[in-house]
C-alpha positions as CSV (number, residue, x, y, z in Angstrom):
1,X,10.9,-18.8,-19.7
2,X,9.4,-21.3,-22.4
3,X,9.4,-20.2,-25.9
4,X,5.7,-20.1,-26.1
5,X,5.6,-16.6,-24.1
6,X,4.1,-13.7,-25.6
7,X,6.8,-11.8,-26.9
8,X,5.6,-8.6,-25.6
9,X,6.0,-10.2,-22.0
10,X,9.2,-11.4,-22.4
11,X,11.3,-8.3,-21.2
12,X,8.9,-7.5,-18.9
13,X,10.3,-6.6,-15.5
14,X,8.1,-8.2,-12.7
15,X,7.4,-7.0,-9.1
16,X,9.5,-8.5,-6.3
17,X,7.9,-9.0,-3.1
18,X,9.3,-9.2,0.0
19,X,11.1,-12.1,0.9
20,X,9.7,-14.5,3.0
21,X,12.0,-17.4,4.2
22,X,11.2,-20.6,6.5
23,X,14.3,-21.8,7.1
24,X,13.8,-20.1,10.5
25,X,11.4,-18.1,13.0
26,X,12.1,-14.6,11.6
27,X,11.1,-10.5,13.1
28,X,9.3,-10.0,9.9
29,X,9.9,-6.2,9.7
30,X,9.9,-6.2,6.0
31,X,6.4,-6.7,4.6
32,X,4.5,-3.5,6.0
33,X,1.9,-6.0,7.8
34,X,0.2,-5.5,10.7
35,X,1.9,-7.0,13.6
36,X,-1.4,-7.6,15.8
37,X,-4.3,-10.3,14.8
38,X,-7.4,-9.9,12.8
39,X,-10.3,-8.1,15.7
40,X,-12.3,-10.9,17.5
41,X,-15.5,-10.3,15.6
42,X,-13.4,-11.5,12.4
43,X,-12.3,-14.5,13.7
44,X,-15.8,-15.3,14.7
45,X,-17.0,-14.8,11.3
46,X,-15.0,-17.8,9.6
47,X,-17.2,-20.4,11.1
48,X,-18.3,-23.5,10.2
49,X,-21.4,-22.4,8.3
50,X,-18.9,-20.4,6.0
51,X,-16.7,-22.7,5.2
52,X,-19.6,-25.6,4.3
53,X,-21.1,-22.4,2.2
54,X,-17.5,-22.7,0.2
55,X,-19.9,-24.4,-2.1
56,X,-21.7,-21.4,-3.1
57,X,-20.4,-19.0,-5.3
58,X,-19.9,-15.2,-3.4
59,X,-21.7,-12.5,-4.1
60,X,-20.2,-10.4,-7.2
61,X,-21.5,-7.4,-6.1
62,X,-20.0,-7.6,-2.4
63,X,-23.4,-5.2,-1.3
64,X,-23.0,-6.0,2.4
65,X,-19.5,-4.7,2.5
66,X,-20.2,-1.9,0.3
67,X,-23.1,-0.8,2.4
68,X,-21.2,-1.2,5.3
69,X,-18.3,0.8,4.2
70,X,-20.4,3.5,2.6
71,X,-21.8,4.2,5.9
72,X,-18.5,4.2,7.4
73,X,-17.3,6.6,4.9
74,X,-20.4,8.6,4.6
75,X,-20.9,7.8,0.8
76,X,-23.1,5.9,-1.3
77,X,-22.6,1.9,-1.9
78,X,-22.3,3.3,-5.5
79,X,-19.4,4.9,-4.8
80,X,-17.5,1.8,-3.2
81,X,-16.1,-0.4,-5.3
82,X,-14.1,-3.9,-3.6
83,X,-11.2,-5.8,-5.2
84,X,-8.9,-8.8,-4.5
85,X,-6.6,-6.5,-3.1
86,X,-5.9,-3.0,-4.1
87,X,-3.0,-4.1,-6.4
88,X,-5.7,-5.6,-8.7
89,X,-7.5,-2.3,-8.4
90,X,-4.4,-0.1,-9.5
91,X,-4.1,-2.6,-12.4
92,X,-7.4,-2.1,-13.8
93,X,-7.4,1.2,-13.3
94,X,-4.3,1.5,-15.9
95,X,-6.1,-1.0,-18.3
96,X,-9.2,1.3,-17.9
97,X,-8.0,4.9,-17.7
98,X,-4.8,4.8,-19.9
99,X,-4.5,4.7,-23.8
100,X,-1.9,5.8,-26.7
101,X,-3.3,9.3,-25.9
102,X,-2.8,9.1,-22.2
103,X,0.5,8.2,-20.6
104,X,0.9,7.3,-16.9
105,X,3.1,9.5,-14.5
106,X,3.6,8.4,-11.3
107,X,7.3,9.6,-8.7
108,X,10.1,7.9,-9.9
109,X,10.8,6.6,-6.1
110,X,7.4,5.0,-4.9
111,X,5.3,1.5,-5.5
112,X,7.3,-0.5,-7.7
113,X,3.9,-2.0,-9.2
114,X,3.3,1.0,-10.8
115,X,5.7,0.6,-13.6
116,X,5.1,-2.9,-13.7
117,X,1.7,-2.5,-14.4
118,X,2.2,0.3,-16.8
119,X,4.5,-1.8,-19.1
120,X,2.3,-5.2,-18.8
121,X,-0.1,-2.8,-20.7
122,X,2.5,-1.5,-22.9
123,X,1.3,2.2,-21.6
124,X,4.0,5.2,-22.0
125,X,5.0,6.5,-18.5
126,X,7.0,9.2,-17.0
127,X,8.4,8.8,-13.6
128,X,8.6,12.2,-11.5
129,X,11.9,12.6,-9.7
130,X,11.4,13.2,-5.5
131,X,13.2,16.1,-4.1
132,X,16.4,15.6,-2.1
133,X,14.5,15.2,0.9
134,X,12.3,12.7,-0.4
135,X,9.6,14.3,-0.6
136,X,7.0,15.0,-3.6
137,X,6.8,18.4,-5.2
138,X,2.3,18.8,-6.1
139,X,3.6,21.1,-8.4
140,X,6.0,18.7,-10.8
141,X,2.1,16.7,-11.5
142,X,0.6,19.8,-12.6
143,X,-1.1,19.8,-16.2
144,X,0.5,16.5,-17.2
145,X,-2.2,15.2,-19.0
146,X,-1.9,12.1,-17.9
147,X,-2.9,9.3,-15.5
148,X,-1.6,9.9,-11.9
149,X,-1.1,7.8,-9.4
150,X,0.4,8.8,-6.0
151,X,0.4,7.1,-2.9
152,X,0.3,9.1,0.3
153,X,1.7,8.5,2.2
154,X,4.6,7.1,-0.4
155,X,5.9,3.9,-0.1
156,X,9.5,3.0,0.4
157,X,9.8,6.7,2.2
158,X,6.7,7.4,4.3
159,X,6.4,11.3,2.6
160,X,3.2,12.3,3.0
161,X,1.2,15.2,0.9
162,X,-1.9,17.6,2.5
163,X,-5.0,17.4,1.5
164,X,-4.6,20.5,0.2
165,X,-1.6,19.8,-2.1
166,X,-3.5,16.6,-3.4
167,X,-6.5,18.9,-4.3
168,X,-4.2,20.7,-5.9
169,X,-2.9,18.3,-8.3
170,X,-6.7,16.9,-8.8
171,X,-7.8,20.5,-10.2
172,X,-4.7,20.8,-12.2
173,X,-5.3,18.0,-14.2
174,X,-9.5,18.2,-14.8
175,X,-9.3,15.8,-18.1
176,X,-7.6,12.8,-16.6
177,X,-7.9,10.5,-13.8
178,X,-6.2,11.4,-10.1
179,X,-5.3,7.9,-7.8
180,X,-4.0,8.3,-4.8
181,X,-2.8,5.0,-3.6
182,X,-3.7,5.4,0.8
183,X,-2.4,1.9,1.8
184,X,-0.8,3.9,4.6
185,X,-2.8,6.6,5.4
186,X,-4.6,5.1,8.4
187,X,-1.1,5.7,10.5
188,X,-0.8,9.3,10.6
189,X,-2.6,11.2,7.8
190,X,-5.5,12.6,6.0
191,X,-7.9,10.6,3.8
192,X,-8.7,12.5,0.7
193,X,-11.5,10.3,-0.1
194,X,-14.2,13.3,1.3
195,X,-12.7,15.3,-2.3
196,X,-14.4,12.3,-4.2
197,X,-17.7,14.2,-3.3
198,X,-16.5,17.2,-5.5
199,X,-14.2,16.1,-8.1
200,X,-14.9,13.4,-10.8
201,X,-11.3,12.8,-11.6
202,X,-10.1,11.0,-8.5
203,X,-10.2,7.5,-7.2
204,X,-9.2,7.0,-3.5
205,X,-7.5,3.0,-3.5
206,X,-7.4,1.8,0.2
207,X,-6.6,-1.6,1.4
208,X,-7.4,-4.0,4.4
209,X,-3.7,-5.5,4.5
210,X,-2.0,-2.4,6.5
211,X,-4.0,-1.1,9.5
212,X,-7.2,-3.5,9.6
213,X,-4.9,-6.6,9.7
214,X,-5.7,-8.8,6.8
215,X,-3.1,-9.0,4.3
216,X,-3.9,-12.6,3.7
217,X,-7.3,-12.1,3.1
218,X,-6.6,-10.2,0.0
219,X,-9.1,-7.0,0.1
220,X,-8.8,-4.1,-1.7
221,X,-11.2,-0.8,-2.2
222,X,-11.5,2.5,-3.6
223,X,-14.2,5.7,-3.3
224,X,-15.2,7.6,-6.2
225,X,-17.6,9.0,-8.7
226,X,-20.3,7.0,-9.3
227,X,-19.1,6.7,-13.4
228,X,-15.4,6.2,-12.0
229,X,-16.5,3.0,-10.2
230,X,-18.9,1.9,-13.5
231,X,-15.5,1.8,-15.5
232,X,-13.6,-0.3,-12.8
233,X,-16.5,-2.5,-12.6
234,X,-16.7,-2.7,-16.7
235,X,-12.9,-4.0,-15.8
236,X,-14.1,-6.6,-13.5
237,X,-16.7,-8.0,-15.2
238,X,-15.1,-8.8,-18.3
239,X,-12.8,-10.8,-16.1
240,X,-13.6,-12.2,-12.8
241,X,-16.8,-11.3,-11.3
242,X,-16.5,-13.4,-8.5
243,X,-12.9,-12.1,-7.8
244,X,-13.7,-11.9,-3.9
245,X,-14.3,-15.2,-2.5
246,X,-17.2,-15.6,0.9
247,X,-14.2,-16.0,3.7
248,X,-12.6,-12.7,2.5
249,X,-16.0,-11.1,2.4
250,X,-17.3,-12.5,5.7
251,X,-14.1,-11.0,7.0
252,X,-14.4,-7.6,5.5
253,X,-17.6,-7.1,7.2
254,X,-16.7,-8.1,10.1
255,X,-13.9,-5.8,10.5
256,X,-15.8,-2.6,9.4
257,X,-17.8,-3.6,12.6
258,X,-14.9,-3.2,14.6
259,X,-13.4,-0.2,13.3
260,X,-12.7,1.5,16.9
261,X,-10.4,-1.8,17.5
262,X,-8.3,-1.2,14.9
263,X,-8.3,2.8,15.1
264,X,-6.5,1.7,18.8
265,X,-4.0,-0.5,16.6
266,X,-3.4,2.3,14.6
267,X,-2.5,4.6,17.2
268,X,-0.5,1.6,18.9
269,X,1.8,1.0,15.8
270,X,2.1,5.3,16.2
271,X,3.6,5.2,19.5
272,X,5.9,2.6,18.2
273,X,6.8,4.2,15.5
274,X,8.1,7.3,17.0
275,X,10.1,5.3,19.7
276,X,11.9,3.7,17.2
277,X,12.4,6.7,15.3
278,X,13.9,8.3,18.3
279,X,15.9,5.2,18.9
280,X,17.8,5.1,15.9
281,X,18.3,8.9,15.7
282,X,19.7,8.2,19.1
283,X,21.9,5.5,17.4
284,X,23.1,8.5,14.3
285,X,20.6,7.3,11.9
286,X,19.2,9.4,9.7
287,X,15.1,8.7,9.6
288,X,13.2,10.3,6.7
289,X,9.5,11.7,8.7
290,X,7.0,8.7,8.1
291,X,3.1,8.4,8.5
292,X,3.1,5.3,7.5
293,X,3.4,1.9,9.6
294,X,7.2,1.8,8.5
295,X,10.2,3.7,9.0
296,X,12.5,4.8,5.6
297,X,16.7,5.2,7.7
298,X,20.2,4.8,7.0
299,X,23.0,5.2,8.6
300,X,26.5,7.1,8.2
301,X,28.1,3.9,9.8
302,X,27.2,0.9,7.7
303,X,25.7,0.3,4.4
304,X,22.1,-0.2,4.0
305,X,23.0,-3.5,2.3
306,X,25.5,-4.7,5.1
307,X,22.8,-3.5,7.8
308,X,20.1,-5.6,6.4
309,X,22.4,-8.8,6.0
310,X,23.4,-8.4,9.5
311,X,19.8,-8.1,10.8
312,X,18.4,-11.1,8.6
313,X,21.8,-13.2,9.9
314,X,20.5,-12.2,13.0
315,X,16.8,-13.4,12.4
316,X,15.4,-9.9,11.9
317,X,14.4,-9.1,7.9
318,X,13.7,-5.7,6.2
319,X,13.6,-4.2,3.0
320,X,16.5,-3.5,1.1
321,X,16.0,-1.7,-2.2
322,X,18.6,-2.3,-4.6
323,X,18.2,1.6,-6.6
324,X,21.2,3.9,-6.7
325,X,18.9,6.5,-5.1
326,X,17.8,4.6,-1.4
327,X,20.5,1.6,-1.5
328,X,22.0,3.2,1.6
329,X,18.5,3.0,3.4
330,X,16.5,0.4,4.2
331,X,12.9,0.3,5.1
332,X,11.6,-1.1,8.3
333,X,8.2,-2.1,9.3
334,X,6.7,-1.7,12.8
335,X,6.1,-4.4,14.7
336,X,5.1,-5.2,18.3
337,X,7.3,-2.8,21.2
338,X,8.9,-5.9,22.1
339,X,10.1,-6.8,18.6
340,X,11.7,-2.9,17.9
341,X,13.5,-3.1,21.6
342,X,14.5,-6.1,19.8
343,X,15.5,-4.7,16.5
344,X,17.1,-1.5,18.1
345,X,19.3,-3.9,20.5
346,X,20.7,-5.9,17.6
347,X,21.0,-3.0,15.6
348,X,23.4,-1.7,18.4
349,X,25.1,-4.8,18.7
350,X,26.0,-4.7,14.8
351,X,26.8,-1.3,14.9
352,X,29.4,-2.0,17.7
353,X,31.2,-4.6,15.4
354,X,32.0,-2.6,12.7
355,X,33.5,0.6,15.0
């Protein structure tokens, strides 16, 4: 840290991704990625005529996506709104929807950006404890007055919430902005974007890194009210209007084409889920009920700590999450059927050496 750093920033505790090593060919269960390639039509579209277009600043209004998605989602391109990735969306929305007068309250166990992006805007939060099972309680975010931001389904644990109980906490709190966060709702749950239609409160965030394979692209969006989306875009505009670039764009398209390929990935990364699931619970784990593309388990047997060293000695990484609450689980991203009969064997082998 130099000594020219804001001193605002300089306690600032920053978000730690997941690890990424190269000092070897690793399982990478550990980053919630997709474990199957971009559809074909995506590929296609980074051709030659793109790339010599690098030259050519992309559009800032991204209006073939947005048309393409509204019709997808059966809204206007007014009520789409695309980011460099949904975190930048969820940052914005706290620079645009939070003040001294409103706080942020989000679960204490769930994105760790959240926080992080609360205190880089020096905004007052409250962090809503789960219940012992994990799970969130709709009515702990009633009448908060206050920014909310959920994601469903909730990430390290895979808890998901109805659409009804997310209605519920959107009419509970008319005066303030609702975000639900649905990085992982493609793999098992129930969009609430159609509730954009009749409340003016909530933004839907959504992302193209989970189920339509493109976490390197970097491509973020949310649904709302048409005055919702002005404000993100008031955001964007006083800061990087061109904050898609033409490859990631091209891409997006591309892939909203192909929606039915990735619906068939979706259901895919399902079935796998749910074998490994079964798996471990064959194996004495205890699995927390996911519908998301990960898994959220520990076991009575070995620490979640020791378990994850084992596995990454082993060339196999997850996510460890050093919190007194979930440092005996770890959380374990879905790959390919071959890599969890992979995982599941080593996991037996390691549990067989500590007997």
């Amino acid at each position: 840290m130099s000594i020219f750093l804001n001193e605002k920033y300089k306690n600032l505790e920053v978000y730690t991704p997941g690890e990424q090593p190269q000092d070897m060919k690793y399982i990478k269960l550990n980053t919630n990625e997709s474990p199957y390639p971009p559809s074909p039509g995506v590929v296609a579209a980074i051709n030659a005529e793109q790339i010599e277009n690098l030259r050519l600043y992309s559009d800032p209004e991204c209006n073939k996506l947005r048309e393409a998605m509204a019709n997808l989602y059966g809204v206007k391109k007014e009520n789409i709104y695309l980011s460099n990735g949904s975190d930048d969306i969820l940052n914005f929305s706290v620079m645009a929807f939070c003040s001294d007068n409103t706080p942020a309250a989000f679960p204490e166990i769930s994105y760790g950006f959240y926080k992080v992006f609360a205190e880089l805007h020096n905004v007052t939060y409250k962090t809503i404890p789960l219940k012992e099972d994990f799970s969130i309680d709709y009515k702990d975010y009633m009448g908060l007055n206050s920014f909310i931001v959920i994601a469903n389904p909730n990430a390290p644990t895979g808890r998901y919430l109805s659409l009804e109980e997310i209605e519920q906490i959107i009419k509970g709190n008319p005066n303030n902005v609702v975000l639900i966060d649905e990085a992982y709702i493609d793999f098992g749950g129930e969009s609430v974007y159609p509730l954009t239609k009749r409340y003016k409160n909530l933004i839907v965030v959504g992302t193209f890194s989970k189920s339509r394979s493109m976490a390197g692209a970097r491509l973020g969006f949310a649904i709302a009210d048409q005055d919702l989306i002005d404000d993100l875009n008031r955001i964007k505009y006083s800061t990087n209007p061109y904050n898609i670039n033409r490859l990631t764009l091209a891409a997006g398209e591309a892939a909203i084409k192909e929606d039915r390929y990735y619906k068939e990935n979706c259901k895919r990364i399902i079935n796998t889920r749910e074998y490994t699931q079964k798996n471990l619970c064959d194996l004495g784990f205890t699995v927390v009920p996911s519908k998301a593309n990960f898994i959220f388990a520990k076991s009575d047997k070995i620490s979640g700590q020791a378990l994850y060293e084992n596995l990454k000695k082993r060339g196999i990484l997850v996510r460890h999450f050093n919190m007194s609450k979930i440092n005996d689980y770890n959380r374990i991203t879905i790959g390919t059927v071959e890599e969890m009969q992979t995982f599941i064997k080593t996991v037996k082998e390691i549990l067989e050496e500590v007997k």
